[in-house]
N, C-alpha and C positions, 0 to 999 in steps of 0.2 A: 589959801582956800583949798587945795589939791589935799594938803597935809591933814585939814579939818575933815574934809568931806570921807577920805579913808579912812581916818578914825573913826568916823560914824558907822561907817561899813562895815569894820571889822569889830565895833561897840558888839557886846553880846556873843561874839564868838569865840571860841577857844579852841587855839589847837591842840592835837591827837597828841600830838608828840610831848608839846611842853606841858599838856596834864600829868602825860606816864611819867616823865622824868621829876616834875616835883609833887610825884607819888613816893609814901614809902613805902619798904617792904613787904611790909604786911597788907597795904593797897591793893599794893601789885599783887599780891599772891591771891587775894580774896578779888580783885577784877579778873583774873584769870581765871580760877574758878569760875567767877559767874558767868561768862560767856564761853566756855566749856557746857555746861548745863544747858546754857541756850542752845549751842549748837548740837548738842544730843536730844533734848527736845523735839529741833526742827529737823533731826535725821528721825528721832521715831514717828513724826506726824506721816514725813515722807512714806514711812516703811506701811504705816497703819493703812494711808492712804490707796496704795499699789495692791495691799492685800487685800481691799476692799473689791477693786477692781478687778481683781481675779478671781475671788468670790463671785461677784457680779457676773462676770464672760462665762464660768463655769456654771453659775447658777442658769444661765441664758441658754446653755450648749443642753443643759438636763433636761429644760424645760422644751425645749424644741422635740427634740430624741423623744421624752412623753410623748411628745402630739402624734409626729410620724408614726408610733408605734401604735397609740390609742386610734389613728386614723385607719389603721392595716386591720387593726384588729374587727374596728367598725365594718369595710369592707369585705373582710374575711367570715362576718356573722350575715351579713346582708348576703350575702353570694350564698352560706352556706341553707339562711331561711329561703330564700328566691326558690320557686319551685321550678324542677328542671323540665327543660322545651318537651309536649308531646311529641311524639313522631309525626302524627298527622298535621301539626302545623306546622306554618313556613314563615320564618322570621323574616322579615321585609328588608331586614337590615344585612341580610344574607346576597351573595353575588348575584341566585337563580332569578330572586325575583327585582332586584332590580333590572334585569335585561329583560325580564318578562313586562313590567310597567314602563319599561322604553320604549318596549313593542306595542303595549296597547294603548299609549299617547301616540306613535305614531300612527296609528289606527283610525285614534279619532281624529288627527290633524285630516286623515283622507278622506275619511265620512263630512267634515267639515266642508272640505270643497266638491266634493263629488255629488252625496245626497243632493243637494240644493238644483247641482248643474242635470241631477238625472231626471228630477221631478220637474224641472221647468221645461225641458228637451229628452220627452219618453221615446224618441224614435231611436236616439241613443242605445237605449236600453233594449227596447222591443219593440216591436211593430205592432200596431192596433188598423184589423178588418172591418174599415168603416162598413161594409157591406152587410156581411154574417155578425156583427159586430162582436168582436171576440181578438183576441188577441192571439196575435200570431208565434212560432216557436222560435227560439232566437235563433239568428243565423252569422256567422263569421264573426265579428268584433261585436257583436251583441251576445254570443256565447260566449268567448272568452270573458269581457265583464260582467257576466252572470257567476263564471269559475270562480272569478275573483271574490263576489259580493260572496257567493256561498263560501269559501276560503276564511274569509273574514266572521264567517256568522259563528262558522267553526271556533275560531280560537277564542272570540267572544265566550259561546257555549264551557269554553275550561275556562276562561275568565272568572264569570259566575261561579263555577264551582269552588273556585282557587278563592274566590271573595270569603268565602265559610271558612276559612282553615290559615286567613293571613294575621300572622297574630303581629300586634305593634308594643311600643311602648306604655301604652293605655290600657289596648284591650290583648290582655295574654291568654283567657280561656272561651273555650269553643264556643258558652252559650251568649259570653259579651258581645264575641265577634259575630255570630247567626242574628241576635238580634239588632245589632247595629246596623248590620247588611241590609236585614229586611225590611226594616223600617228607613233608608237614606232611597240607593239605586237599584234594587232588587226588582223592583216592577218594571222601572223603565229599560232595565236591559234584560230581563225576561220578554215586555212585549217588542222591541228593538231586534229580538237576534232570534226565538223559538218559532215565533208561526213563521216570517220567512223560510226559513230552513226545514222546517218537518212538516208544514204543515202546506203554504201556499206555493212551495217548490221556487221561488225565489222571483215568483210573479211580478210586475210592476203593480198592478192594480192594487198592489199590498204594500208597495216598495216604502208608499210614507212612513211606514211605522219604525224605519231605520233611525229616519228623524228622531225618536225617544235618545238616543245612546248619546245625541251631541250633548246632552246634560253631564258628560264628562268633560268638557273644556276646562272645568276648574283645573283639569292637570297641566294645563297649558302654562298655569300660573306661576308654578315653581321655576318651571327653566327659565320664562322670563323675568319670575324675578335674580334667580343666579346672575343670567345675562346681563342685567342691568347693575347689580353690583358689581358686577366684574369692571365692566365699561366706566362707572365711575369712581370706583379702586383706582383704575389704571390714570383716568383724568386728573384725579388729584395729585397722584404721583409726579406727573409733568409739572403740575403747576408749582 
């Protein structure tokens, strides 16, 4: 059965060896031939193939080097059309004025809690002659927060002026920026910071109209939004 079953097995097959040797001459010579041919063949698919490939990488390396170059060149036409900064404007994106918008959020952070606490408690501020009814001239820490409030009306007053000449990535010439100006917070920090200052000498009876400038809090919004991505940056990192 063993004898059976291996014949079966090996039924159909032919070994390498006992075809070559009862090959003849001329077999052999024309089988060797033909896989020669084979095998040159399948060294030039190889070679065809490699070279394809490095055509391809080089093709990829050209195509790249285009773009960088085509992207400089784009850059280089854009900078060179971009019309250049007046002198009179002040690019926001410059050192000056951001320390100068640090200063004036902190500004309004203090109008934020101060107005509020001056107009609910004016004795604070100035003394009112129930008698003659008239208000009285300030005196010791009612002068000094008088220095302060006119201090603050002051830097406001080049605020406003600075608001006509700050140019952004939006608005880069004088008449975009004047009329942006004038039509958002021009009035309300015109009446906020001029009649105090020139006009009412820094009166309480006038004092509300400081109240206009809190309409700046929107700048409160950027730090706190930084702050908050910052804080949640850093929570995800933990987790």
């Amino acid at each position: 059965m063993s004898m059976g079953g291996s014949g079966q097995n090996n039924f159909g097959k032919s070994d390498p060896k006992t075809e070559w040797e009862n090959m003849s001459q001329k077999e052999q010579d024309e089988r060797v031939d033909q896989l020669w041919q084979k095998a040159r063949r399948y060294n030039n698919k190889l070679r065809f193939q490699a070279r394809l490939q490095k055509m391809a990488e080089s093709n990829l390396k050209e195509m790249m080097i285009d773009d960088i170059n085509e992207d400089a060149n784009e850059d280089s036409t854009v900078n060179e059309n971009q019309p250049k900064l007046k002198w009179y404007l002040i690019d926001t994106e410059r050192t000056f004025c951001k320390v100068w918008n640090f200063l004036i959020t902190l500004l309004t952070i203090y109008s934020m809690f101060v107005a509020p606490f001056v107009i609910v408690f004016p004795d604070v501020y100035q003394n009112y002659d129930e008698v003659n009814k008239k208000w009285l001239p300030p005196v010791g820490r009612q002068q000094t927060l008088q220095n302060i409030e006119r201090a603050i009306d002051i830097i406001y007053l080049f605020e406003i002026i600075l608001n006509f000449v700050k140019r952004t990535r939006a608005l880069k010439k004088i008449q975009t920026i004047s009329v942006n100006y004038l039509t958002s917070y021009f009035i309300f920090d015109v009446v906020g910071t001029i009649p105090n200052l020139i006009i009412f000498k820094e009166e309480f009876r006038f004092y509300y109209l400081k109240v206009f400038r809190l309409i700046h809090f929107m700048r409160l919004v950027k730090p706190l939004e930084l702050l908050l991505g910052c804080i949640l940056q850093k929570h995800s990192k933990k987790r």
